[in-house]
N, C-alpha and C positions, 0 to 999 in steps of 0.2 A: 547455512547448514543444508544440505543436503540429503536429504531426504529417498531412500530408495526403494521400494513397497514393491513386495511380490506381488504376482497376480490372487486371486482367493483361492486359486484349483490348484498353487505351489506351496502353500502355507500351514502351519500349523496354528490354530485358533481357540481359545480359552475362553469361555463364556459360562458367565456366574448366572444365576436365576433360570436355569436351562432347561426346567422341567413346566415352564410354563408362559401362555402369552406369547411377549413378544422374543424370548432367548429360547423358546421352542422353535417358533419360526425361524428367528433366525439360525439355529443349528440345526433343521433339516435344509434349509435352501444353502447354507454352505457345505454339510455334505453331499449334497446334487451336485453342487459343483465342483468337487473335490479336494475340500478342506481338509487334514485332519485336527481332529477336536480332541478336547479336553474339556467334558461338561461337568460342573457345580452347583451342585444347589443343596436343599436339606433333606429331600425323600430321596432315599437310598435306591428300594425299590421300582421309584419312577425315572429314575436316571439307571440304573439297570437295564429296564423296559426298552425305554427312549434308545440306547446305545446298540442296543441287540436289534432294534429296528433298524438304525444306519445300519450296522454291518447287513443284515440279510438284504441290503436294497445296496451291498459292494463296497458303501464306505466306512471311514475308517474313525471311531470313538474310541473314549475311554471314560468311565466314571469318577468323580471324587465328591462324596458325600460332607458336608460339611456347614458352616455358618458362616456368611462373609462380616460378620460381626468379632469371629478370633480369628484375628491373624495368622496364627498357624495354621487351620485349617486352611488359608488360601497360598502359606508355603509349600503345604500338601502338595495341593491343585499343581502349583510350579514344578517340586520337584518330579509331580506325576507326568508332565510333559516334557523334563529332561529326561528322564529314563525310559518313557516308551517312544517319543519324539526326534531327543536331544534338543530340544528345544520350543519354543514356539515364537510366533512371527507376532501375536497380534493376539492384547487383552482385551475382552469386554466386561465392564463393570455393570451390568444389566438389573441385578436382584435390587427391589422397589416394591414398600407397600404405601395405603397410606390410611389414613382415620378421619370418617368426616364427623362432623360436628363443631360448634364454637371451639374458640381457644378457651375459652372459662368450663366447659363442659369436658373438654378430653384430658383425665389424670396425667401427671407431670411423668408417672411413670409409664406411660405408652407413647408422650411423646418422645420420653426417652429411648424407648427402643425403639420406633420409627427410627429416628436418628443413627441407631448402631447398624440397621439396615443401609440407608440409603444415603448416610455418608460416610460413617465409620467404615462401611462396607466398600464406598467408593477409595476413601483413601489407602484401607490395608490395600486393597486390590492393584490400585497403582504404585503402590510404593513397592510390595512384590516383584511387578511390571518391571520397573524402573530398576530395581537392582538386577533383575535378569539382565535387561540388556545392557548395565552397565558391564556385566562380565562377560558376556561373548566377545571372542575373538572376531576378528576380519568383520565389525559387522557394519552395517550398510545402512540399513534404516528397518523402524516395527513400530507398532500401534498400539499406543490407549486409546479406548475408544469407553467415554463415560457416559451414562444415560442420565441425562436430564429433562426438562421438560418445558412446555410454554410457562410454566410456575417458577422456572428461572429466573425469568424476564418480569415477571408478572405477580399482584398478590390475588389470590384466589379466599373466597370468605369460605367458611365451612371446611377449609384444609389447610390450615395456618401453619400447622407443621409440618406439612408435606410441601409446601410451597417454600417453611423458610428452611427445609434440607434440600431441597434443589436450588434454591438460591444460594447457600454452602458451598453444594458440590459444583458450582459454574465458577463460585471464587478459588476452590483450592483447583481446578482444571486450569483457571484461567493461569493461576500463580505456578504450576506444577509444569505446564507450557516452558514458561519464561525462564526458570531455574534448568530447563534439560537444555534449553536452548541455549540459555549461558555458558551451560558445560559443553557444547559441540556435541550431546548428544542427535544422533539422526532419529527420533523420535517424534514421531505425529502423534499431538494428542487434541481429541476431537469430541466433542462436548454437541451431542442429539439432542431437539428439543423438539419433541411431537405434540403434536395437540391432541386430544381428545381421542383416545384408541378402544378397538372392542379389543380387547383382549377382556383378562379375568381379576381383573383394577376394581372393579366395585364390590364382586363378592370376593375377593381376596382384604380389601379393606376393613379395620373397625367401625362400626359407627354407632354417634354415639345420638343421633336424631330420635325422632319418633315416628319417622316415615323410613320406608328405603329410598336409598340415594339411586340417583344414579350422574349421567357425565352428561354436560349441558352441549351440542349440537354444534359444528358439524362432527361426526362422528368419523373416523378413518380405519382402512384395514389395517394390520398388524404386517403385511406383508411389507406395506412401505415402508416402516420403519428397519423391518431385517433389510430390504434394499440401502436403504441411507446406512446404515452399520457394513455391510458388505463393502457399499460402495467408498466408506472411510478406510477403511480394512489396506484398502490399495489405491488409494490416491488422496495425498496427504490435503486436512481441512480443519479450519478452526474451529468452526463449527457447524450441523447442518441443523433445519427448520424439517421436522415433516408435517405436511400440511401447509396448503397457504393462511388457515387461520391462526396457528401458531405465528406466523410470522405479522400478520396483520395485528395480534394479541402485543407479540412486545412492541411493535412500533407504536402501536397505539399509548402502552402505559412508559415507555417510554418519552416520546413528543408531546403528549397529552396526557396527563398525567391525573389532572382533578378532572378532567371530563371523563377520563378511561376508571376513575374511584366512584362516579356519582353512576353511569353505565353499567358498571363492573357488580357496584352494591346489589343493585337488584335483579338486573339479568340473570348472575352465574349464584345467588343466592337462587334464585324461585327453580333457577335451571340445574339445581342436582337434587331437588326436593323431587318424590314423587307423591304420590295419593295412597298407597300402599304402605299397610303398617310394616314398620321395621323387620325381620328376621331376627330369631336370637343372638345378642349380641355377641355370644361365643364364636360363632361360627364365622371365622377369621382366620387370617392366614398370618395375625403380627407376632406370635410366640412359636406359630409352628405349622409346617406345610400341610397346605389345603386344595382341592381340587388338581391337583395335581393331570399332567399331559392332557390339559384342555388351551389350543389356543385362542381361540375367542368365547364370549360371554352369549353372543347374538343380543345387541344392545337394540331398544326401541329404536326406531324410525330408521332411514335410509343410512348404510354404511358407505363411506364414501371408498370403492377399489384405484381408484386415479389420483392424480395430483398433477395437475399443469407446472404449478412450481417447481414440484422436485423433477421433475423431467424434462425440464430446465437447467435447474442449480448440479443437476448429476450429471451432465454432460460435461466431461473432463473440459476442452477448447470452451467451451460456453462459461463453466465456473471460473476458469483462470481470467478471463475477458474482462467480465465482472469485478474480478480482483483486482486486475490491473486497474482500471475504470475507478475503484474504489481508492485507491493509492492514490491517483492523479488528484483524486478529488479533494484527501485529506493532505498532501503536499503542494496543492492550491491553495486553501484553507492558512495550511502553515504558513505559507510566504507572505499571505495576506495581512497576516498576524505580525508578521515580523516588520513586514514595513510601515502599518501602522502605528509601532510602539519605537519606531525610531525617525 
């Protein structure tokens, strides 16, 4: 399949959770670059705002207030980029909260709506995606682009349900892949998995501790992850890592699995407790938008603005090398296999 991705300055581009973090960043640096957008999230108001800012800086927005939880409201979204658009090139499923505290401590009913959030919300959003460009004529190739995270990969204590809806939304991306790919759809879809970000993740979160949380170190900007989404946006990817500790995260509970649980226990346990008593626990963003056109938190200690890795992995010739490298490797492996067992 063939695969054929506009540049991001030819594009029209849809991004849910837009009024904050990291789908703020990411929808001012793609209309810097001359995207146009279609932004969704639940404050009417802050996506108003937000839109009225691109336009007075030349580019080109439009609002859809709504819940990526009903599916309608993300048909809205769609039809709202065929009619002022005629289409668009390229979804992002972005909108993510989460709740810390044990799995025995957080009610069955929040972790139910985390879920209609950050997978419910992944799936309407792709399947919207998916029917769009099943109906375009003459078309060529466009992108899902899902947000996930090193808790894909990985299990995280004190975030059980944040961890097992990204590990959800990596199996319906992984399976949602394969099904477009079947059909000869020209379709990239590409599954983000950053580590540790300042955006507004800890006070947007419930929790249900008796400290404030906060996110266990190395800590990264929000800017690299709009890069890795832009840069899937137009150059098709299975998946990208931002952060080299993300990646270092699943290799680890991957290949090492009881060493990365005995590790895991107590490091990212002590490391999102802080000494600070809680905030009220109302003040949450899981039933309804909070803090709203704030991209980051300003989280303790050093934020990391670089990433050696991804400035690596995003270099189109370099990623594809890799790729190939990767194939040889696992077609080595095969044959290996095969003459073994005969």
């Amino acid at each position: 399949m063939n695969c054929m991705l506009k540049p991001v300055g030819e594009q029209t581009i849809v991004i849910t959770g837009a009024t904050s973090g990291i789908g703020l960043v990411t929808a001012r640096k793609a209309a810097r670059r001359g995207a146009k957008l279609v932004l969704f999230a639940r404050n009417e108001d802050a996506l108003n705002t937000l839109c009225e800012e691109i336009r007075q800086h030349g580019g080109l927005a439009v609002p859809v207030a709504g819940d990526v939880a009903v599916l309608e409201d993300l048909q809205r979204a769609a039809a709202k980029a065929a009619d002022t658009y005629g289409g668009f090139d390229t979804w992002v499923n972005n909108a993510g909260v989460s709740i810390f505290g044990t799995a025995a401590a957080v009610p069955l009913e929040d972790q139910r709506r985390l879920f209609d959030t950050n997978y419910w919300g992944v799936v309407h959003g792709s399947l919207v995606a998916s029917d769009h460009f099943r109906r375009k004529s003459d078309f060529h190739g466009g992108a899902i682009i899902n947000m996930g995270s090193e808790a894909s990969d990985a299990p995280v204590p004190l975030q059980s349900a944040y961890a097992a809806s990204k590990h959800a939304v990596k199996g319906f991306t992984d399976s949602l892949r394969l099904e477009l790919e079947s059909d000869h759809l020209p379709v990239s879809v590409t599954l983000i998995k950053p580590a540790a970000i300042d955006t507004m993740f800890v006070m947007h979160a419930k929790n249900y501790m008796n400290v404030e949380a906060k996110l266990p170190p190395p800590i990264y900007d929000p800017d690299l992850v709009a890069d890795a989404i832009l840069f899937a946006a137009a150059h098709p990817r299975r998946a990208l890592f931002v952060g080299g500790a993300a990646k270092l995260t699943s290799a680890g509970a991957y290949y090492a699995p009881r060493l990365f649980d005995r590790v895991a226990a107590t490091l990212f346990s002590r490391g999102q407790r802080t000494v600070r008593p809680a905030r009220p626990r109302d003040d949450n963003a899981l039933y309804e938008s909070r803090h709203a056109l704030h991209e980051r938190e300003g989280m303790e200690g050093p934020v990391l603005r670089g990433c050696a890795y991804n400035a690596v992995v995003q270099q189109p010739k370099v990623a594809g090398a890799v790729a190939l490298g990767a194939a040889a490797l696992v077609f080595a492996a095969l044959a290996r296999a095969r003459r073994a067992s005969t």
